[in-house]
C-alpha positions as CSV (number, residue, x, y, z in Angstrom):
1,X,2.0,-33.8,1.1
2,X,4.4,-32.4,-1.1
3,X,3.3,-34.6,-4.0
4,X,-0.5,-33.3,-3.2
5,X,0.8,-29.4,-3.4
6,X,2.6,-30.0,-7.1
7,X,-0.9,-31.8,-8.1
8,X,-2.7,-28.7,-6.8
9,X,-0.2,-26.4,-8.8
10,X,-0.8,-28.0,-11.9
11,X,-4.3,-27.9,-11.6
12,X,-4.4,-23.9,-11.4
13,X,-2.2,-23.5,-13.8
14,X,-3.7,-25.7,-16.8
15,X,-7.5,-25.7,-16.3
16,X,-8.5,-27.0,-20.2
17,X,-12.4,-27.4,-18.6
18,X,-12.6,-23.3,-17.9
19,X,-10.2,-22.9,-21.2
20,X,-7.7,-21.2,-18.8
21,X,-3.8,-21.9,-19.1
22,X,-1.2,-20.0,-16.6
23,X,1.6,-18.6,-18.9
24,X,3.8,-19.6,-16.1
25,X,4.0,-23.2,-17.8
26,X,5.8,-21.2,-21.2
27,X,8.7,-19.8,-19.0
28,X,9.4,-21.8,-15.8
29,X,12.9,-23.6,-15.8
30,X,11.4,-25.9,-13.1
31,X,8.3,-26.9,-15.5
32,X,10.8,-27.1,-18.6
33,X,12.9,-29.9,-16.4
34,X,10.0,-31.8,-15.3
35,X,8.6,-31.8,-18.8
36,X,11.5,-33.3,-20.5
37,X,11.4,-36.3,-17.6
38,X,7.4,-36.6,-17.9
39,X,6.5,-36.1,-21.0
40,X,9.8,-36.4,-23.5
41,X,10.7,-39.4,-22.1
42,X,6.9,-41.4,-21.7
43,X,5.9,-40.3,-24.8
44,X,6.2,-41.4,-28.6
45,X,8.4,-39.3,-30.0
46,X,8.6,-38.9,-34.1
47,X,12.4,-39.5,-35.2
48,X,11.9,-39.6,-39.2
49,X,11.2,-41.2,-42.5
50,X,12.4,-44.5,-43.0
51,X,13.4,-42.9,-46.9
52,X,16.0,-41.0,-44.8
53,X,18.1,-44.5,-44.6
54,X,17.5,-46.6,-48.3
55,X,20.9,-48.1,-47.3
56,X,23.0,-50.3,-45.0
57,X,24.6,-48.4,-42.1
58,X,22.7,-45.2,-43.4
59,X,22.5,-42.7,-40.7
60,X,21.0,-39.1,-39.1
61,X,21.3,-37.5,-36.2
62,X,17.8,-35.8,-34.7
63,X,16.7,-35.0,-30.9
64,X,13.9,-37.2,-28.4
65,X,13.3,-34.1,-26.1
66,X,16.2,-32.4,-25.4
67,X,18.7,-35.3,-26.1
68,X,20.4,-35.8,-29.3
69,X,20.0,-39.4,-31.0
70,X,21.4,-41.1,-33.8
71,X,19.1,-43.1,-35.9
72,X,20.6,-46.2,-38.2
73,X,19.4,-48.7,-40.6
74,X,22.2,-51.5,-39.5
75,X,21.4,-55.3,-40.6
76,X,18.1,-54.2,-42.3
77,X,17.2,-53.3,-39.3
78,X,16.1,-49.4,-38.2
79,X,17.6,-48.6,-35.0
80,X,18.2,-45.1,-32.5
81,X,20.6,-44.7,-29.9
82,X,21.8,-41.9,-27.5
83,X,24.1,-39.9,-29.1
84,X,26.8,-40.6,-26.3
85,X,29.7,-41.8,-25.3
86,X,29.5,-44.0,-22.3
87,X,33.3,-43.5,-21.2
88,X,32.5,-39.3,-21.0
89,X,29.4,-38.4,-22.2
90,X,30.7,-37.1,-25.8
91,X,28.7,-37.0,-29.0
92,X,29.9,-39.9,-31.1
93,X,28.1,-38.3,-33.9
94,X,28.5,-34.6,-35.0
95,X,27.3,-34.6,-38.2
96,X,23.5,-34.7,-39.6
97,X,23.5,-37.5,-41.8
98,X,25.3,-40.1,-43.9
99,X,27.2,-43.2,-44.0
100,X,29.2,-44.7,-41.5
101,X,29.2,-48.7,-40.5
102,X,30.7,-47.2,-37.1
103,X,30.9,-44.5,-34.5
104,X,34.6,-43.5,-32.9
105,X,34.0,-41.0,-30.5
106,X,36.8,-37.8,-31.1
107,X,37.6,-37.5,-27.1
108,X,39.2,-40.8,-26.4
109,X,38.7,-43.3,-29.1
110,X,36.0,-45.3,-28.0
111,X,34.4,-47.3,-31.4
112,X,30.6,-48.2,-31.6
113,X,29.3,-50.2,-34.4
114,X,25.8,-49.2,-36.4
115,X,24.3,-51.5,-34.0
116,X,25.5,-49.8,-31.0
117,X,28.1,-52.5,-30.0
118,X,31.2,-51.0,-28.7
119,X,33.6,-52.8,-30.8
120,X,37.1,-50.8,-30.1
121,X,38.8,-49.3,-26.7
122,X,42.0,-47.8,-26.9
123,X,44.4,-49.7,-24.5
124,X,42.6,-52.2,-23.7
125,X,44.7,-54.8,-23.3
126,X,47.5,-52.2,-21.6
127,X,45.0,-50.0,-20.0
128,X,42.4,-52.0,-19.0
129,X,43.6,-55.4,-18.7
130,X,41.4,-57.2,-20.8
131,X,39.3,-56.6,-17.9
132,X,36.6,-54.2,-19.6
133,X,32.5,-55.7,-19.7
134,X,32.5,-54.5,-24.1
135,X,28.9,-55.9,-23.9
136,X,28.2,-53.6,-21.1
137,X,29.6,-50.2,-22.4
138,X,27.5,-50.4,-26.3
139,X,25.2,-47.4,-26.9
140,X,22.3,-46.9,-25.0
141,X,19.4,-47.7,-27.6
142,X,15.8,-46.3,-27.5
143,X,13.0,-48.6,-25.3
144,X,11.3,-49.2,-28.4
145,X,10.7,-48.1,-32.0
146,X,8.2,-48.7,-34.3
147,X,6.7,-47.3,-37.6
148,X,3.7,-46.1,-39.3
149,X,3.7,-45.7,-43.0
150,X,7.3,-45.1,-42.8
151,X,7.4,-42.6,-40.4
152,X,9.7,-43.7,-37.2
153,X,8.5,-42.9,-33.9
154,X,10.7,-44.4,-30.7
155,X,10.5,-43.8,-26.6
156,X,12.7,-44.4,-24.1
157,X,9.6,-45.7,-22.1
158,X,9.8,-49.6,-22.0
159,X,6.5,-49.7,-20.3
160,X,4.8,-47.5,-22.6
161,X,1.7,-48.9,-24.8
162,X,2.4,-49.7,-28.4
163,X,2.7,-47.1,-31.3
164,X,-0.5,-47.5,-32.7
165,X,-2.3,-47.1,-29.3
166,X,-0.4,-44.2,-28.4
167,X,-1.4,-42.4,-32.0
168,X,-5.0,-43.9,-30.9
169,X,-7.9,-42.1,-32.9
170,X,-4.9,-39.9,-35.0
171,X,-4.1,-43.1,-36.8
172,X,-7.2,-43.4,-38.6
173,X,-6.7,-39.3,-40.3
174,X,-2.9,-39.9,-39.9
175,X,-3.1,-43.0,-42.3
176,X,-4.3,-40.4,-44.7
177,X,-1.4,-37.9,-45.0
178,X,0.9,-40.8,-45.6
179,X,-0.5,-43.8,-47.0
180,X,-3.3,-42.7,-49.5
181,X,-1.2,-43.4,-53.0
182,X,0.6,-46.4,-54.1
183,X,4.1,-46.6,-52.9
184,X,3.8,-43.8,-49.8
185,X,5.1,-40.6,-49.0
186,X,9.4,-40.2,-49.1
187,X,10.9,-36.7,-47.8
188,X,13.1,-34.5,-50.7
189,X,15.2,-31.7,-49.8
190,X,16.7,-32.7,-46.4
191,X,15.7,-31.0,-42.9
192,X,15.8,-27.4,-42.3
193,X,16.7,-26.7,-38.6
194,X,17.0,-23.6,-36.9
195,X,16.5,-22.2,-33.5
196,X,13.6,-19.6,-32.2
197,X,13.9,-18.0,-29.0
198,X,10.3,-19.6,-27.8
199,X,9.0,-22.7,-25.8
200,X,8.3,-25.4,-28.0
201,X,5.1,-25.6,-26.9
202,X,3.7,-22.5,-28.7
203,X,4.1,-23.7,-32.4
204,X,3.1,-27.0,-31.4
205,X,-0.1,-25.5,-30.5
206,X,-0.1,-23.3,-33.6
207,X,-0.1,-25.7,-36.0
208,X,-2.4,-28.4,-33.9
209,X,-5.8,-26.1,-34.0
210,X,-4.9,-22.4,-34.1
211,X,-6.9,-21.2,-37.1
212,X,-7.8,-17.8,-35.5
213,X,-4.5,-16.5,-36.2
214,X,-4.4,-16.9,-40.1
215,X,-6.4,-13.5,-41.1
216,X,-4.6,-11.8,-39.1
217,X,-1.0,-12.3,-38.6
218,X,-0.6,-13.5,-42.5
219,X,-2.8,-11.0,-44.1
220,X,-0.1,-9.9,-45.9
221,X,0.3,-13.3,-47.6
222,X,-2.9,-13.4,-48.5
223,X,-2.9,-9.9,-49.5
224,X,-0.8,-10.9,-52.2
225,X,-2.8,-13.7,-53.5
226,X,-0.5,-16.7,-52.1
227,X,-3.3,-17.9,-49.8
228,X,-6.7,-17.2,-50.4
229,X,-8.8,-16.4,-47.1
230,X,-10.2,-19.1,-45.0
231,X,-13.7,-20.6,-46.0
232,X,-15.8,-20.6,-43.2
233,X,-17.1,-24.1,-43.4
234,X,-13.5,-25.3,-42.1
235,X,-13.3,-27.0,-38.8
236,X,-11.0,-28.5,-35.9
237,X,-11.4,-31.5,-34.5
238,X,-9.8,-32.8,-30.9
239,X,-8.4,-36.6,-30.3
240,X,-7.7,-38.0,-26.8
241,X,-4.3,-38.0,-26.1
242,X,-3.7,-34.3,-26.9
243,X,-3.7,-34.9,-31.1
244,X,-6.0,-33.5,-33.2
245,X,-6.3,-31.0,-36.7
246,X,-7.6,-28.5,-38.3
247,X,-9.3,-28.4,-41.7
248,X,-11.6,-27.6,-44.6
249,X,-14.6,-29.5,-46.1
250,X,-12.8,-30.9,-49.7
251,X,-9.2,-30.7,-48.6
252,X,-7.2,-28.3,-46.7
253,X,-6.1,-25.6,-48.7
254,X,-8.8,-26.0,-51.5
255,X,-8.9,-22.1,-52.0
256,X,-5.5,-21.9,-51.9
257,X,-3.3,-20.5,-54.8
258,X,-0.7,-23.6,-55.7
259,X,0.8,-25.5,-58.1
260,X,-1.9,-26.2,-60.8
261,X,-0.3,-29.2,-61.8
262,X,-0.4,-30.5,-58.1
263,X,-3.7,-29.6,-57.5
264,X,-4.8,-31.1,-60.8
265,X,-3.1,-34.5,-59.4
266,X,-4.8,-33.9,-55.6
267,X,-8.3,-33.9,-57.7
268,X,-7.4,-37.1,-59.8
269,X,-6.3,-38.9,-56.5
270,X,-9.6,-37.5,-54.5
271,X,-11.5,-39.0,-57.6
272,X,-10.4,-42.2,-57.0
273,X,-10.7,-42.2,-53.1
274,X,-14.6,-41.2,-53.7
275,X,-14.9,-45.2,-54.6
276,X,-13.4,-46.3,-51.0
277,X,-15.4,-46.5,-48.3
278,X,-13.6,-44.8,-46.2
279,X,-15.1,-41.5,-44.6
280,X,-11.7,-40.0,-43.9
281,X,-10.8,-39.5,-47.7
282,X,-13.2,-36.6,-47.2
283,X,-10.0,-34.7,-45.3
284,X,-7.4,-34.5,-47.9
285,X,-5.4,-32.9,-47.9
286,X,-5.5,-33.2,-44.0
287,X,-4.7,-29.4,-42.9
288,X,-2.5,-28.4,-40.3
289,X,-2.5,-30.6,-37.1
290,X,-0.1,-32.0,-34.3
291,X,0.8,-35.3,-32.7
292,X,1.2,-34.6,-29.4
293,X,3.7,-33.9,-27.5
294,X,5.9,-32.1,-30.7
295,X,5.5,-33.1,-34.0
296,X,3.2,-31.0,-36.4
297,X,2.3,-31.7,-39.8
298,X,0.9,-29.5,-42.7
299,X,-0.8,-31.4,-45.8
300,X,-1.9,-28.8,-48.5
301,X,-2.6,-28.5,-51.7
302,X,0.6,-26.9,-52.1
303,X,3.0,-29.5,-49.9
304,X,2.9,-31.4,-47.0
305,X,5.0,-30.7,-44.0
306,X,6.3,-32.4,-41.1
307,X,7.8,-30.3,-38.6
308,X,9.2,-31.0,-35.2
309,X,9.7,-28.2,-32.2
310,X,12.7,-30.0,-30.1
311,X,12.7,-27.9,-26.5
312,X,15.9,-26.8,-26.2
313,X,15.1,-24.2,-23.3
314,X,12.9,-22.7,-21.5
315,X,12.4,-20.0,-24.0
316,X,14.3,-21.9,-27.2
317,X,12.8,-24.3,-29.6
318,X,14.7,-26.0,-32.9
319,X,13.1,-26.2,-35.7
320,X,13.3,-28.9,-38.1
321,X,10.8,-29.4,-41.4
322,X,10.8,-31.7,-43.8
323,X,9.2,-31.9,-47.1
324,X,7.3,-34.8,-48.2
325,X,6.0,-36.0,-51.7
326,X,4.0,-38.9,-53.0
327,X,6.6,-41.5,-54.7
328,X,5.0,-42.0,-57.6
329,X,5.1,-38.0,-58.4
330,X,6.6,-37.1,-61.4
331,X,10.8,-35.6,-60.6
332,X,9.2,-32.5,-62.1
333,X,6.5,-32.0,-59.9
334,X,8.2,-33.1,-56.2
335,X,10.6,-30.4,-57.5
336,X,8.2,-27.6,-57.9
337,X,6.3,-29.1,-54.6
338,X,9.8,-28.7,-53.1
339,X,9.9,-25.0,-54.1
340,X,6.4,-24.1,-52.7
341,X,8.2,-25.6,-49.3
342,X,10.6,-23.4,-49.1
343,X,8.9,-20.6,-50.1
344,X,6.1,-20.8,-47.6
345,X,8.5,-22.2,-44.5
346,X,11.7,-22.5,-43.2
347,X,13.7,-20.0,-41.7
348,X,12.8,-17.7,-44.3
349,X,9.2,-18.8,-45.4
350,X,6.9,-16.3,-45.9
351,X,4.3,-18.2,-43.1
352,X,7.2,-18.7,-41.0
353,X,8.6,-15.6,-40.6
354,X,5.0,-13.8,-39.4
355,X,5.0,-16.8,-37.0
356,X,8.5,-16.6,-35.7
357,X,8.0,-13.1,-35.1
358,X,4.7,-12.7,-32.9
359,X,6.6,-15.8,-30.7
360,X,9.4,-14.1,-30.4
361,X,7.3,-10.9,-28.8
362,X,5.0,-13.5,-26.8
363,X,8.2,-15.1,-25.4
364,X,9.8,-11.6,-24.5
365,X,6.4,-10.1,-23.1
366,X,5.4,-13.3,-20.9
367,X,8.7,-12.6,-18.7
368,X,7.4,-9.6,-17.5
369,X,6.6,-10.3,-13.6
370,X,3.3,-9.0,-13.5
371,X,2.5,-10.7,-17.1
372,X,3.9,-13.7,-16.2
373,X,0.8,-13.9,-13.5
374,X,-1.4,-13.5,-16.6
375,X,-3.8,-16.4,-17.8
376,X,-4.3,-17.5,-21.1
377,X,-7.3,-17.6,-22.5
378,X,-8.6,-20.6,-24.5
379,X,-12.4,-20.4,-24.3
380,X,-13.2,-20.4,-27.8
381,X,-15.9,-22.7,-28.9
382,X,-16.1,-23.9,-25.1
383,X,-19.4,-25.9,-24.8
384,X,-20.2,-26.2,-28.6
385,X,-18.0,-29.4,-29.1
386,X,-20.0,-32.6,-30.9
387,X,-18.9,-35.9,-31.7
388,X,-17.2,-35.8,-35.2
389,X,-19.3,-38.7,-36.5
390,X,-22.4,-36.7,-36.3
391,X,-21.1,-34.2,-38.2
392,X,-19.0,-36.0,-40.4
393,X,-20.4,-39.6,-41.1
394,X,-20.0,-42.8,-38.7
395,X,-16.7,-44.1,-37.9
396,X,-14.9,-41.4,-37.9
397,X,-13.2,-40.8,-34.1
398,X,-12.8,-37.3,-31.9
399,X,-15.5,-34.5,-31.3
400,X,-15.3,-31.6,-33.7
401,X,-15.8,-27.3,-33.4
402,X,-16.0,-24.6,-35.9
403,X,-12.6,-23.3,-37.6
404,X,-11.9,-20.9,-35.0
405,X,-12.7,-23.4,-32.1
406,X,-9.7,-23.9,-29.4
407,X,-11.1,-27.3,-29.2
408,X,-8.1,-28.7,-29.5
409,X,-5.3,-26.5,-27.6
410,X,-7.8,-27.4,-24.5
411,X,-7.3,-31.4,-25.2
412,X,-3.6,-31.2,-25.9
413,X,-3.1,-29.3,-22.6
414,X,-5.2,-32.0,-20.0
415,X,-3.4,-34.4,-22.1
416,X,-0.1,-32.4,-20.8
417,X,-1.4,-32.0,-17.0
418,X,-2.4,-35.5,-17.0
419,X,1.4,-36.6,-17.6
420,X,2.8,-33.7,-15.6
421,X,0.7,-35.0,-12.5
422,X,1.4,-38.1,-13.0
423,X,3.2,-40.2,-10.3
């Protein structure tokens, strides 16, 4: 009975087929909990590039939900691991990247090897005896891991379908942000991380379909001539799963005001993607869009972005971007893509500060008791979806609505209650 009641909670709070969404699910400590079991630990979760380790025992440091993990490239091999201690639970990495073939944790001593394998114990021939299972005590490492055009995704799920079935119809627009030159994508510039007193879940949703907000709460970006104002033949379009993007017909960002030497390269490279037949060329740059549960991406004509929201709280997200460049970009040009970057997000982006800011208030207003009992409303476009190959030429996966269509937040949240319900 009690399992019936929480399956009837969920389905008055989330109600994607009305376009309805209780703002309880943004500010509930017992939601927050359940969603770091059910979702952050079933789902995929994006870890990093595989440029982030070119060498043996190269190493970062990132977050799977709200546990931190260190990530390795030991024996060739790219590996992730909980970033404890299994003698007490202490981080045996505090740092965010580098070189190390092995992890001593700072509380007792306890050594781990790049591959997990704890290979020193204090004592343990006068303390323990000789009596200690080594083989038993290593680091606990990820279910599985995989990659897709260098990007590494891992879950601790070991029943969970494989990568490419999770990323499902994403894979075929995904395949686009990172594999359409020769040589790939890498990242430059390292990962900017900071914290924002919001659930993670609002700029997830921002940057997976919410158009409507451009116009307004970055008018004064445009005002100045950075970003020109959104055509109207732009669109959004919804994946199962809870993935999807938003984006305009030529490219994302085709009105923008960039780097004319970048955009002089995006035209060569769509010039030579015209002679594939492949319909999806039609999308780059891809737009702004999000992988469900937590990792968005941004593919302009200015840079491309790939940003995770790790849940820290109930009201508190950290931020991490990364910058990524084709490889076979001139150092010039990844450096002035760079620049554009960090001018437009980061802690002190132009973008990101208007976005951190009306969070921020949504966060602090939703607390309120009687707003707290306040729906959200995502009824935009509700009833005018079509299937994206009608619109957009056969093959290409998902339905599609207009720019300003919530097509998408109303997919990525049955996608949530569907893992929140589940037994």
């Amino acid at each position: 009975m009690e399992t019936q009641s929480v399956d009837r909670e969920y389905a008055d709070l989330v109600q994607p087929e009305s376009g309805m969404v209780s703002s309880t699910i943004f500010t509930d400590p017992g939601i927050y909990q359940l969603e770091l079991e059910k979702i952050f630990t079933k789902s995929w979760l994006y870890l990093g590039h595989e440029s982030q380790l070119p060498n043996e025992n190269d190493f970062f440091t990132t977050y799977m939900g709200s546990d931190s993990v260190v990530v390795t490239r030991s024996g060739g091999k790219i590996r992730a691991f909980l970033n404890f201690c299994t003698h007490r639970g202490m981080k045996v990495c505090r740092t965010d990247s580098g070189n190390a073939p092995a992890f001593t944790c700072p509380y007792h001593g306890w050594c781990f090897s790049s591959k997990g394998e704890l290979v020193g114990v204090p004592g343990y021939r006068e303390a323990y005896y000789e009596n200690l299972e080594m083989n038993r005590w290593g680091l606990r490492e990820v279910a599985q891991l995989d990659t897709f055009g260098g990007l590494i995704f891992a879950t601790w799920n070991p029943n969970a379908s494989s990568l490419l079935d999770y990323l499902g119809e994403m894979a075929v627009y995904l395949d686009r942000v990172v594999s359409r030159s020769d040589g790939g994508v890498e990242m430059i510039g390292g990962v900017q991380k900071w914290e924002l007193p919001v659930n993670w879940k609002m700029p997830a949703e921002n940057f997976l379909g919410d158009s409507y907000h451009v116009a307004t709460t970055h008018g004064s970006v445009m005002d100045i001539g950075y970003r020109k104002r959104p055509k109207k033949d732009g669109f959004q379009i919804s994946l199962r799963g809870g993935h999807g993007f938003g984006s305009e017909l030529g490219g994302f960002g085709a009105g923008s005001t960039g780097s004319s030497a970048y955009a002089k390269y995006i035209d060569e490279m769509r010039a030579k993607l015209d002679a594939q037949d492949n319909p999806a060329n039609q999308f780059i740059p891809l737009g702004h869009s999000t992988i469900f549960p937590n990792m968005s991406i941004l593919d302009s004509v200015k840079f491309r972005m790939i940003r995770m929201s790790h849940p820290r709280g109930p009201r508190l997200t950290e931020s991490h971007t990364m910058c990524f460049v084709d490889k076979n970009l001139d150092p010039e040009l990844k450096e002035e893509i760079r620049r554009e970057f960090i001018l437009s997000f980061g802690p002190s982006g132009m973008f990101e500060v208007e976005d951190g800011e009306i969070w921020g208030e949504i966060a602090d207003s939703i607390s309120g008791y009687m707003a707290s009992r306040q729906p959200f409303n995502y009824q935009m476009g509700l009833g005018k979806e079509e299937l994206t190959a009608d619109k957009f030429g056969q093959g290409l996966p998902g339905r599609t609505g207009w720019y300003w269509s919530e097509i998408n937040q109303r997919e990525y949240y049955r996608q949530w209650r569907s893992l929140m319900e589940a037994k």
